[in-house]
C-alpha positions as CSV (number, residue, x, y, z in Angstrom):
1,X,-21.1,-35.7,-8.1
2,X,-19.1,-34.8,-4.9
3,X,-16.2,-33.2,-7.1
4,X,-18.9,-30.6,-9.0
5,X,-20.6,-29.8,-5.4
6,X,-16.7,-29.2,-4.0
7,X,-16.2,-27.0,-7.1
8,X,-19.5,-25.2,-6.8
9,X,-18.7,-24.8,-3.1
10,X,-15.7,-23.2,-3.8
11,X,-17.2,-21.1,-6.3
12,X,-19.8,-19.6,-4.4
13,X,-17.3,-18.9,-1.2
14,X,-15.3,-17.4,-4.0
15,X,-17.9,-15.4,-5.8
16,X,-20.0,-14.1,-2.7
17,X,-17.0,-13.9,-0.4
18,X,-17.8,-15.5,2.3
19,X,-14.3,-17.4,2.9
20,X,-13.3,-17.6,5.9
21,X,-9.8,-15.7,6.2
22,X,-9.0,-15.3,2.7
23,X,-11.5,-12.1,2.2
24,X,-9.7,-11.0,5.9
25,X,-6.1,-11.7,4.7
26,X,-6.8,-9.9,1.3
27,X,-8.4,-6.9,3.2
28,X,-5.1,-6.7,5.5
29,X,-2.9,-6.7,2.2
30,X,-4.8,-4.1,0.9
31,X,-4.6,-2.0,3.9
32,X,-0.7,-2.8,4.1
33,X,-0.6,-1.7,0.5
34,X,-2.6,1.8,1.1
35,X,0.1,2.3,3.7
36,X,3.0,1.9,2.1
37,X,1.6,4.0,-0.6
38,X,1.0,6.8,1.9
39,X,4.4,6.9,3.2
40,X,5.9,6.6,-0.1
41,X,4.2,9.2,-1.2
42,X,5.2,11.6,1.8
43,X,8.7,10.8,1.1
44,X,8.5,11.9,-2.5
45,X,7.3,15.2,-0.9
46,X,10.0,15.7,1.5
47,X,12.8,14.6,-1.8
48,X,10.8,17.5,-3.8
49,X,10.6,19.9,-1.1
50,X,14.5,19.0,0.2
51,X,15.6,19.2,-3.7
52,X,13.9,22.7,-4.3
53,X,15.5,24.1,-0.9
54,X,18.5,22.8,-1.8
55,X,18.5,24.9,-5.2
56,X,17.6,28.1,-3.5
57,X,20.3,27.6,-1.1
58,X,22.4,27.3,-4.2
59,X,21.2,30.5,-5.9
60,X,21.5,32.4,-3.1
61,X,25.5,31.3,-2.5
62,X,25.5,32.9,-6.2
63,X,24.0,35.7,-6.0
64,X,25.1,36.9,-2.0
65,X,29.0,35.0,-2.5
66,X,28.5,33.4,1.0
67,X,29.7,29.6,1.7
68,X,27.6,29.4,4.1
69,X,24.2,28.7,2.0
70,X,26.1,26.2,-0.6
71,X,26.5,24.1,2.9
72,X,22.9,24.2,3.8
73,X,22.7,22.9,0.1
74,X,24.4,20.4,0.0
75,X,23.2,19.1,3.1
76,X,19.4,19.1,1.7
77,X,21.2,17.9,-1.1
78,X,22.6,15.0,0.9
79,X,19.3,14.3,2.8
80,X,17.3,13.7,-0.7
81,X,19.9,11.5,-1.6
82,X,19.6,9.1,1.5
83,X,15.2,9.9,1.3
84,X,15.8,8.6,-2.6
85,X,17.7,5.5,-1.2
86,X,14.2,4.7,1.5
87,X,12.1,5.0,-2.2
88,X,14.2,2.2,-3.4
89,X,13.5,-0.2,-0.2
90,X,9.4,1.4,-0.4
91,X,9.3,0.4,-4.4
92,X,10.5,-3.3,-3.0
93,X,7.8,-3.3,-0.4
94,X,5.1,-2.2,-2.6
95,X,5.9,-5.2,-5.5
96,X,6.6,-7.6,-2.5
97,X,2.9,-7.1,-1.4
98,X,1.3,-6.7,-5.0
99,X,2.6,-9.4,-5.1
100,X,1.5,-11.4,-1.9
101,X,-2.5,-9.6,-3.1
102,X,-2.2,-11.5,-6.7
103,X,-1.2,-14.8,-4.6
104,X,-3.9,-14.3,-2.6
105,X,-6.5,-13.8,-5.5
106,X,-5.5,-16.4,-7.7
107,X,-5.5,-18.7,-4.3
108,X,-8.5,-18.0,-3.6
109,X,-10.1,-18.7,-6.9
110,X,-8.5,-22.3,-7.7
111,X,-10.2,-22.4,-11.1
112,X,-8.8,-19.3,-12.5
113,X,-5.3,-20.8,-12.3
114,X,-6.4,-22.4,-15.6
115,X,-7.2,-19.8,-17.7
């Protein structure tokens, strides 16, 4: 009988909750998570906005002949480039701690590692 009331225990802290640090820890990856979502969403703004200044510059050394606009380009054109490389290290973060969240749930549900 003690190993059903420790399994209904666990169930119910499971179920309702009520653990004590799991439901902290698992609120703290989901804020991590939101975070790096946020940033790596900001960065895919500044590549899009970076990229689209970059062609403009580029049309504009066309049209007006002047070198001095294909430099501004290819410096946006540069900056994207290193921005792209900081997605790469944010898409590593972001599985890293989807990651650590699925830990967390199937940890704190022992059962479910069964099914």
């Amino acid at each position: 009988m003690l190993h059903f009331e420790k399994f209904w225990k666990s169930w119910a802290i499971c179920w309702h909750g009520k653990s004590s640090g799991r439901g902290e820890k698992r609120k703290a990856l989901n804020d991590e998570l939101e975070e790096l979502k946020n940033e790596k969403r900001c960065l895919l703004k500044d590549v899009d906005a970076m990229t689209a200044s970059a062609n403009e510059y580029a049309e504009k050394t066309e049209k007006t002949h002047q070198l001095t606009w294909i430099a501004k380009s290819n410096s946006f054109r540069r900056s994207a480039k290193e921005k792209t490389s900081e997605l790469k290290v944010f898409d590593e973060q972001l599985t890293a701690k989807l990651l650590q969240l699925k830990n967390c749930a199937w940890t704190a549900c022992p059962w479910l590692r069964h099914v």
